[in-house]
C-alpha positions as CSV (number, residue, x, y, z in Angstrom):
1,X,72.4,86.0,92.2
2,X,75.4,83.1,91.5
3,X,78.5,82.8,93.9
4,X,81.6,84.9,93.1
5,X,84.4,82.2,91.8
6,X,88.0,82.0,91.4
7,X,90.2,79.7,89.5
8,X,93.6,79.2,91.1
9,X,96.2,78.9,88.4
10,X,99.4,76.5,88.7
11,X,101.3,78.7,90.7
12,X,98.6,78.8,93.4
13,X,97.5,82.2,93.2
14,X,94.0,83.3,92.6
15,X,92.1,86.2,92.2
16,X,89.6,88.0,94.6
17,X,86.3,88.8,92.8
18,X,85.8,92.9,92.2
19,X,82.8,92.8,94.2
20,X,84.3,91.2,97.1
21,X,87.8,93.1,96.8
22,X,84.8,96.9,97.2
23,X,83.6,94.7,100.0
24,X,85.9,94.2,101.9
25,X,87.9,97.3,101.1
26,X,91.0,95.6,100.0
27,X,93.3,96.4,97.3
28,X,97.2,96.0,96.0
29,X,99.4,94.8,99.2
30,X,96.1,94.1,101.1
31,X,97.4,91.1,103.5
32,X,94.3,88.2,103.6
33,X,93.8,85.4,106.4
34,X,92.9,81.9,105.7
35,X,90.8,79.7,108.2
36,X,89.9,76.4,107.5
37,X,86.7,75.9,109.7
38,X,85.6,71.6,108.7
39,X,85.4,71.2,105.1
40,X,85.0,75.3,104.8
41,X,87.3,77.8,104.0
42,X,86.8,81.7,105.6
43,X,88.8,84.2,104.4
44,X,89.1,88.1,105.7
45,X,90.7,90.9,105.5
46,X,93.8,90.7,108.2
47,X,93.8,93.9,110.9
48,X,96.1,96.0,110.8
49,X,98.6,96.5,113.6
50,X,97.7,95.9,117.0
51,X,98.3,98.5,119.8
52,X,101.0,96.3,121.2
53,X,102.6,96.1,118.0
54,X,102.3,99.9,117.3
55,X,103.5,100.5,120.9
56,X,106.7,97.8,120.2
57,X,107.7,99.8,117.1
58,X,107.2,103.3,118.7
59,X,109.2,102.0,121.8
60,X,111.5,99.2,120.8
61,X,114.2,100.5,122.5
62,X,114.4,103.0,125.4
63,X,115.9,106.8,124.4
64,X,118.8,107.8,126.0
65,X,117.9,109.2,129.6
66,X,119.2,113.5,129.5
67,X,119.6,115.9,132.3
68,X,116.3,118.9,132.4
69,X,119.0,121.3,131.3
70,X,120.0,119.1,128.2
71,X,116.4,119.0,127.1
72,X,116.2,122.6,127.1
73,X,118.9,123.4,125.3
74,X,117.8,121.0,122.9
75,X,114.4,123.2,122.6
76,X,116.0,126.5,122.5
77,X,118.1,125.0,119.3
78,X,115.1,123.7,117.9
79,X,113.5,127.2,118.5
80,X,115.9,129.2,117.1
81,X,116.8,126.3,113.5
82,X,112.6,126.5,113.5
83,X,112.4,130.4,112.7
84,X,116.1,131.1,111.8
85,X,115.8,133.8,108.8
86,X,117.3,133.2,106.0
């Protein structure tokens, strides 16, 4: 079985080997990290999102505090725009 190669061209890109790109389940726009580890190189697929930065883009910044009847006036429009006939 030989080793999977890549030949970085003079721009500095490379590309991943088929087999490794099915491995690792990556694709177009997949986002790699780099580790250098001694005279060794490890590269993996980056996660995602973390909760915290899910949570940070969900709740960047507080919503606007409204009164209980606000809120349910806001329902009862959504209500009635929801099944308005046509």
């Amino acid at each position: 079985m030989s080793v999977p190669q890549s030949k970085v061209t003079a721009q500095g890109q490379i590309s991943v080997p088929s087999e490794i790109r099915r491995k690792l389940g990556i694709g177009p726009g997949s986002v790699l990290e780099w580790e250098q580890e001694g005279d060794r190189v490890v590269v993996r697929r980056a996660g995602r999102y973390s909760s915290e930065d899910i949570h940070r883009a969900i709740f960047a910044k507080r919503p606007n505090q409204r009164t209980l009847d606000e809120l349910k006036a806001a329902l009862a429009r959504h209500v009635r725009e929801k099944h308005a006939r046509d």
